[in-house]
Structures are given as structure tokens and as C-alpha cells.
N, C-alpha and C positions, 0 to 999 in steps of 0.2 A: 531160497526164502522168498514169501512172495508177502506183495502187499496187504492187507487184509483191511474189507471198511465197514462201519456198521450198517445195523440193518437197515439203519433211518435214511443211509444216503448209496446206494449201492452207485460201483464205480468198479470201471477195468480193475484188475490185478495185473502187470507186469512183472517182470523180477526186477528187484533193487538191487542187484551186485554190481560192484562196476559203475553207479550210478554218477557222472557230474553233479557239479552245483545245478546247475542251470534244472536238470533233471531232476534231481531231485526236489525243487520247489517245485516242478511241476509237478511231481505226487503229491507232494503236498495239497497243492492246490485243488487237484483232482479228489483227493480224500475231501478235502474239507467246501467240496464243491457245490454242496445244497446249498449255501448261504446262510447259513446261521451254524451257531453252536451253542453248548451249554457244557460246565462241567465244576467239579468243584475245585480250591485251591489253597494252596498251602503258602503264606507269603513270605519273606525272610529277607529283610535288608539292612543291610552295614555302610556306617558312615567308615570309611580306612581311616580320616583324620584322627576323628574323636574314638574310636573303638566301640562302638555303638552298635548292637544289633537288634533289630524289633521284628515283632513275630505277629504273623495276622493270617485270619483265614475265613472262607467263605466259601458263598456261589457266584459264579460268574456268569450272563449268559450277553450272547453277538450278536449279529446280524448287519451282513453289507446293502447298502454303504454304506456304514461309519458307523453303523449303531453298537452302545456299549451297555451292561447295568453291570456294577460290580457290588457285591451285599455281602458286605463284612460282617458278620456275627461276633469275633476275637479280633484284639483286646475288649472293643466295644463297637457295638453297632455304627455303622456307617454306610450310605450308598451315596456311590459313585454311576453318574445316568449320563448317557450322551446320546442328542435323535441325528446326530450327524453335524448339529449345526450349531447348536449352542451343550452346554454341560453345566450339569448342578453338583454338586457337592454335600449334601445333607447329611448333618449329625445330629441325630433323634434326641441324646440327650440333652446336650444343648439348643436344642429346638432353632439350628443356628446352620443356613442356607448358605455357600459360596457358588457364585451363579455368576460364566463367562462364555466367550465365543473360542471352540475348540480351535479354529485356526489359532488365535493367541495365544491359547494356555500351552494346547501341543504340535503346534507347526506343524508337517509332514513328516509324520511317522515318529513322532515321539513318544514317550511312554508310553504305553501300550496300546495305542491307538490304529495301530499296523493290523492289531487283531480281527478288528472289523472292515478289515479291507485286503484281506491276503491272498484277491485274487490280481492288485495290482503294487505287491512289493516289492518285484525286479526291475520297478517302472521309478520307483525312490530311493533304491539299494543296491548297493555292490555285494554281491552274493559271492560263496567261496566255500567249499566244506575243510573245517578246521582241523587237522591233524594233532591239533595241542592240548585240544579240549574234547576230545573221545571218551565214552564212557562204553565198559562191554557192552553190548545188543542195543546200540544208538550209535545212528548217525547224528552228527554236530556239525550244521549250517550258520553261518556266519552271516551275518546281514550290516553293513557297512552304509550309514544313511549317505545318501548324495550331500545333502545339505545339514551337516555336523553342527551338531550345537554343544554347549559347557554340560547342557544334560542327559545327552545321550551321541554316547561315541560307538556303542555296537551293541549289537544285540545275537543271541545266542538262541538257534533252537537245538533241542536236544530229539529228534525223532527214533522213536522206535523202527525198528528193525523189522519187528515182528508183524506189529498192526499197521505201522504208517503214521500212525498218531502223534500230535507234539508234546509229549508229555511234562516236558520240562523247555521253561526257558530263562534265559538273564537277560537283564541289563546294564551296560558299563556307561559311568559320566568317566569325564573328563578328568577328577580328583578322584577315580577307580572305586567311586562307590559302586557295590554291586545290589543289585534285586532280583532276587531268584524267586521265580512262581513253578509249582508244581501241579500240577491237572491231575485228579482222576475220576472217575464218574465222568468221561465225557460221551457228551451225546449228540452226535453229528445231526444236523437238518429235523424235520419234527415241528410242531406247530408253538411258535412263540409267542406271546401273545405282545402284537406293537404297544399294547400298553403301559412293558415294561420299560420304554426307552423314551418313556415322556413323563413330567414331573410338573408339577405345580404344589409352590411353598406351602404347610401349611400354616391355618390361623395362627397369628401370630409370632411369626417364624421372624429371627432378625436374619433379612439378606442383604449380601454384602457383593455390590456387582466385583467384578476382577479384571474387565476391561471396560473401554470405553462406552458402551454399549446402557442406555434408561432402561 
């Protein structure tokens, strides 16, 4: 079985059998090596506490270093933007802006922030491929942040076999809340336009800073 990458980012194929952790991020890495991506997603997360599960979906699209837009369509419109340095939060219906500095909100490799930077994850994580957490035709890489916090104690990719692609991945807090994102439509490297990873409120937007930061 060999690795397969799209057309937008061509990349060696090696064979994945027998692969390390270590190696196998580097395919990864190598797959997802244009520097950008786009794809759509499936979201699903559970409170274990309270027995709580919410369901959300969209498009997503990357670009390193750090750039993020996530655009929720389900339950209700929402985007999520980050230019590397700051990040907004805007909910259309409530015409109602959350605007902070990504070190604060997500530290080093929190939430999904890892996404737009995953050619330096083994630089902030203890990497390991899971034997616990295998699904047929996927390998299951574990990613163990250096620097653990209450809201992200691991994180889970689920890569294909076939393509190389992360198709599926989790994330675990410390109280075993989990959030599972599922990909399809992805579309490696390809022209993005930087416009999506910058934001300015509009008229009469109520914003609300999150950190220290006028």
C-alpha cells in the first residue's frame, strides 16, 4: 500500500507498512506539505459530565503559519478566523464579535490550532501510534502536548491507509470530554485567498475583547 497525495500538492509515495510514529508524521507532513488546506467537516462533541452531545458542520480551510477560518453553516452560522496572531469569533445572528490574542485563548497547540502548523507538531508533542484506538484501513497517531492543560490532554489522528489523508481526528480534556472532527472534501495546497484569515467587525457589531489586549 502506498501513500497517495492530491493533485494540488504532489509528493513522494513511499510505502506505509511498518511505519514509526516519528515516520509516520513525517508523511504526514509530507502530504500536507503545500501549506495550506481546505476541506469540509462533520463536528460532534460530548460533555462525559453532563451527557451532552452537539453536532456542527461546515467548511474549513488553513494555511501555515497559524492561519485558521472555520465556517459553520449547522446548528447556526458561525466563523471562527485566526491571521496567526489575533482570532475573532463572529456570530452573524447575534451580530456579536469575540475578539482575543491566540496565544491566550489557545496556548501551544490547543484546540485545533496544531492544524495550521503541522509542519512543527513533534516540536510540541509527544507522538506515538495508538494500538487502542485503530480503526480498519487507518492508522491512529497520538499526539501528547508538551505543555498539557485542563483542556486538551491528547489529541487523535486517524489517517488513512489508502490516501495518507487525516481524515478523522479527536480531542481529549482532562474531564474526557471528547470532540471528534471528520474531513471530507479535502483539498490539499491550491490558491486561498489571505482574505479569508482576516476579519474586521461589522457595523455595529457588539465586541467583546477576551484578553487583555484595546
Amino acid at each position: 500500500m502506498v501513500w497517495l497525495s492530491a493533485v494540488w500538492c504532489p509528493a513522494e509515495s513511499p510505502e506505509v507498512t511498518g511505519l514509526s510514529a516519528s515516520d509516520l508524521l513525517k508523511q504526514i507532513q509530507n502530504t500536507y506539505g503545500c501549506g495550506s488546506f481546505q476541506a469540509r467537516f462533520e463536528q460532534t462533541s460530548t460533555l462525559k459530565a453532563m451527557d451532552i452531545t452537539d453536532t456542527a458542520s461546515g467548511r474549513a480551510y488553513f494555511m501555515e503559519p497559524g492561519k485558521m477560518r472555520w465556517e459553520y453553516v449547522e446548528p447556526e452560522p458561525q466563523q471562527i478566523i485566526t491571521d496567526g496572531t489575533r482570532l475573532w469569533i463572529f456570530k452573524p445572528q447575534e451580530n456579536q464579535v469575540l475578539a482575543g490574542d491566540v496565544s491566550d485563548l489557545f496556548g501551544d497547540g490547543q484546540g485545533v490550532s496544531f492544524l495550521a502548523a503541522i509542519s512543527t507538531i513533534e516540536e510540541k508533542n509527544q507522538v506515538s501510534i495508538d494500538q487502542n484506538r485503530q480503526k480498519p484501513g487507518y492508522y491512529t497517531l497520538k499526539l501528547v502536548p508538551e505543555n498539557k492543560t485542563a483542556d486538551l490532554e491528547a489529541i487523535y489522528f486517524y489517517v488513512s491507509r489508502q490516501s495518507g489523508l487525516v481524515q478523522e481526528l479527536e480531542t481529549i480534556n482532562v474531564y474526557d470530554d471528547l470532540t471528534r472532527i471528520v474531513f471530507s472534501d479535502i483539498q490539499l495546497g491550491g490558491a486561498i485567498d489571505a482574505a479569508l484569515f482576516a476579519f474586521s467587525p461589522p457595523e455595529g457589531a457588539d465586541v467583546m475583547q477576551l484578553d487583555s489586549r484595546n
